[in-house]
C-alpha positions in Angstrom: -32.3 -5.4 7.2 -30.6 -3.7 4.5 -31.6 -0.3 4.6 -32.5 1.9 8.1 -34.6 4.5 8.4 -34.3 7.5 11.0 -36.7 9.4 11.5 -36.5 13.2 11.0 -33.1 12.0 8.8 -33.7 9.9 6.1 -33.3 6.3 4.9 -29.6 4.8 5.3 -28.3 1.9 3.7 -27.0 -1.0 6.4 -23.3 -2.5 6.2 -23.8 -6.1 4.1 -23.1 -8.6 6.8 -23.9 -12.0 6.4 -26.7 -11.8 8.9 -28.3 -9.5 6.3 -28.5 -12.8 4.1 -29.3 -15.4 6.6 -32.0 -13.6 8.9 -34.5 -14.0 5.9 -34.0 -17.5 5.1 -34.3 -18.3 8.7 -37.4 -16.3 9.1 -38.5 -18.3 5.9 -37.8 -21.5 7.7 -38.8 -20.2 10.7 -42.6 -19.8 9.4 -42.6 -22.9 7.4 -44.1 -25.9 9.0 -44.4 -28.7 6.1 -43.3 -32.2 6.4 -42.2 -31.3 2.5 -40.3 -28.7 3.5 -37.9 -30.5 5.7 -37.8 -33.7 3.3 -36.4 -31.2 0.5 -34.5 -29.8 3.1 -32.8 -33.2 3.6 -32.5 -33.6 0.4 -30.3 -30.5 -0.5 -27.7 -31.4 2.2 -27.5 -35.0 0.7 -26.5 -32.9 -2.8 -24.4 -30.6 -0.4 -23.0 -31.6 2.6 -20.6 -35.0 1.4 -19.2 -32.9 -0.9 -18.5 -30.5 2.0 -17.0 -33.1 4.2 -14.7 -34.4 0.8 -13.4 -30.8 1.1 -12.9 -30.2 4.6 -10.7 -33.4 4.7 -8.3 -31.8 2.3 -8.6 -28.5 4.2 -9.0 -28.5 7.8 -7.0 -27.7 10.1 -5.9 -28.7 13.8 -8.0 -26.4 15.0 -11.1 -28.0 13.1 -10.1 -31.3 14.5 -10.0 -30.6 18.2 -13.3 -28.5 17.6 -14.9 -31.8 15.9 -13.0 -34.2 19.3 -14.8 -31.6 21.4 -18.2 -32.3 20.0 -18.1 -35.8 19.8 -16.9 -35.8 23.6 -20.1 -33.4 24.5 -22.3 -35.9 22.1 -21.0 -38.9 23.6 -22.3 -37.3 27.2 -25.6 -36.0 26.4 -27.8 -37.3 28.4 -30.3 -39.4 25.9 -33.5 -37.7 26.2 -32.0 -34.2 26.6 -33.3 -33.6 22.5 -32.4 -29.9 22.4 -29.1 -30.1 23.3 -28.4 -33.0 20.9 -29.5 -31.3 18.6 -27.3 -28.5 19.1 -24.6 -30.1 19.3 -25.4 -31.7 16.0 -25.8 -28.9 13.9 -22.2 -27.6 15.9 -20.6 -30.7 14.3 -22.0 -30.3 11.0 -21.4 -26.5 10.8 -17.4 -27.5 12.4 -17.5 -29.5 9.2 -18.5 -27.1 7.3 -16.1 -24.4 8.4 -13.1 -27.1 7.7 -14.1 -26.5 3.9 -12.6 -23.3 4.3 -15.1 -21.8 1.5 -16.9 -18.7 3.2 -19.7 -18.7 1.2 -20.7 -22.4 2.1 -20.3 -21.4 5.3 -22.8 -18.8 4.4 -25.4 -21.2 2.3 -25.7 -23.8 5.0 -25.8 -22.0 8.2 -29.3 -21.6 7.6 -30.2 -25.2 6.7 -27.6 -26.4 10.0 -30.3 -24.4 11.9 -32.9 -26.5 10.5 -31.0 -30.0 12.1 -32.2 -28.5 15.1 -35.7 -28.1 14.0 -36.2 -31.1 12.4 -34.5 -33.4 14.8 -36.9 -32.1 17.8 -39.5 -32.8 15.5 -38.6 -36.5 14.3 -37.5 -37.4 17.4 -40.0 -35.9 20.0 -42.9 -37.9 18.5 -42.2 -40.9 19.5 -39.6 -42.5 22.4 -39.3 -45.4 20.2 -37.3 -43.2 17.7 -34.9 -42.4 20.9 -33.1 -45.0 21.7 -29.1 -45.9 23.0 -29.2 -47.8 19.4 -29.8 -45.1 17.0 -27.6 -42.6 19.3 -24.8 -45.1 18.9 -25.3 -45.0 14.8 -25.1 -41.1 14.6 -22.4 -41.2 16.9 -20.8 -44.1 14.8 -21.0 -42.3 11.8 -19.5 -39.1 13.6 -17.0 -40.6 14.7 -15.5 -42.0 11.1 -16.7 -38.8 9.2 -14.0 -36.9 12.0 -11.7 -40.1 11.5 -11.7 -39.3 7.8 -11.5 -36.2 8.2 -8.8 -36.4 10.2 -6.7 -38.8 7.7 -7.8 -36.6 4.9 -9.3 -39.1 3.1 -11.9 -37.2 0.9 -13.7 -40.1 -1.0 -14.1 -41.8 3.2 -15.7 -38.5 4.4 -18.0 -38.1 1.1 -19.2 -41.7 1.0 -19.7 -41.4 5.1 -21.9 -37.7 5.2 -23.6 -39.6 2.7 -24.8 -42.3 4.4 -25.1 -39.8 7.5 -27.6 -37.8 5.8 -29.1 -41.2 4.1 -29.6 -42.1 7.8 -31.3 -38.6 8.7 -33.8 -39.2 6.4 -35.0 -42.5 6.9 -35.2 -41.4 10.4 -37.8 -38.3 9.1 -39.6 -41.0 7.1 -40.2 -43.4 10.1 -41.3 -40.1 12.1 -44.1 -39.8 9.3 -45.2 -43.5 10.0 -45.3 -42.7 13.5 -47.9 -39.5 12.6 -50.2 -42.2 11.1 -50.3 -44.2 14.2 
C-alpha cells in the first residue's frame, strides 16, 4: 500500500496514512490462526493497555467519558448470546480508552491488537455456552464499569491496577476455552 502503480505512467508513491501501517498487521493477524498467537497477544496488552488506562485518567476528556457511558449503556443491553456485537462493543471501549491517552501513536499500535478482541472473544466464547453466562458478563461489565469510574475520577494507579485485572480476566477466560478444546 505504499507505492501505486499506473499503468502506461509509472510507479507513484502513496500518501503515509495510518491505514498504510495497520492493513499489514491486520492482514498478519488476519492469516494467523494459533492458540499461541492470541495468548501472546494477551499478553502484550497486559504490558500495554493498564498503563494506557493510567494515562487516559489523567488525559481524557468529557467527550471520552460520555463515549465510554455510551458503551457501557450498549454493553449493558446486548443481548447475551449476540457474541459479535459484544465483541464490538468491547474492542469500542478499549480503543475509547485508548483514544483518552491522547498519544496518537498508541492509538496507532493497538488498533490492530483491539481488532483482535474481536477475534479472540468469538473464539473463546463460541466454543462452549458454559463460557457465556449472565455471571461472567456481569464481571467484564464490573470491571468496565470501575475502569470508566476511575477514569472518570482520574485516579491513575485505580485504572492501571483495574485494566490489569481486566486483561488478567481475559486470559483465564482463553485458558479455560483451551480446556474446553480437550473435552
Amino acid at each position: 500500500g505504499l507505492v501505486r502503480i499506473v499503468k502506461g505512467s509509472g510507479v507513484y508513491v502513496n500518501e503515509i496514512d495510518p491505514r498504510s501501517v495497520t492493513e499489514p498487521i491486520d492482514l498478519f493477524f488476519e492469516m494467523s490462526n494459533t492458540s499461541d498467537l492470541i495468548l501472546h497477544t494477551i499478553h502484550m496488552r497486559q504490558l500495554v493497555e493498564p498503563e494506557v488506562a493510567s494515562v487516559a485518567a489523567m488525559k481524557r476528556t468529557d467527550e471520552h467519558l460520555k463515549k465510554m457511558e455510551l458503551n457501557l449503556e450498549l454493553m449493558n443491553n446486548c443481548p447475551l448470546y449476540d457474541l459479535d456485537r459484544e465483541a464490538e462493543i468491547d474492542r469500542e471501549f478499549h480503543s475509547t480508552v485508548s483514544d483518552a491517552a491522547g498519544n496518537p501513536v498508541v492509538n496507532l499500535l493497538m488498533e490492530p491488537i483491539y481488532k483482535l478482541i474481536t477475534k479472540y472473544k468469538l473464539r473463546v466464547f463460541a466454543k462452549s455456552e458454559q463460557l457465556v453466562t449472565q455471571e461472567a458478563r456481569d464481571l467484564m461489565m464490573s470491571l468496565h464499569q470501575s475502569i470508566y469510574e476511575a477514569i472518570k475520577a482520574k485516579d491513575g494507579r485505580e485504572a492501571f491496577f483495574l485494566m490489569r485485572e481486566h486483561i488478567k480476566l481475559t486470559e483465564a477466560n482463553y485458558l479455560k476455552s483451551l480446556n474446553v478444546d480437550d473435552k
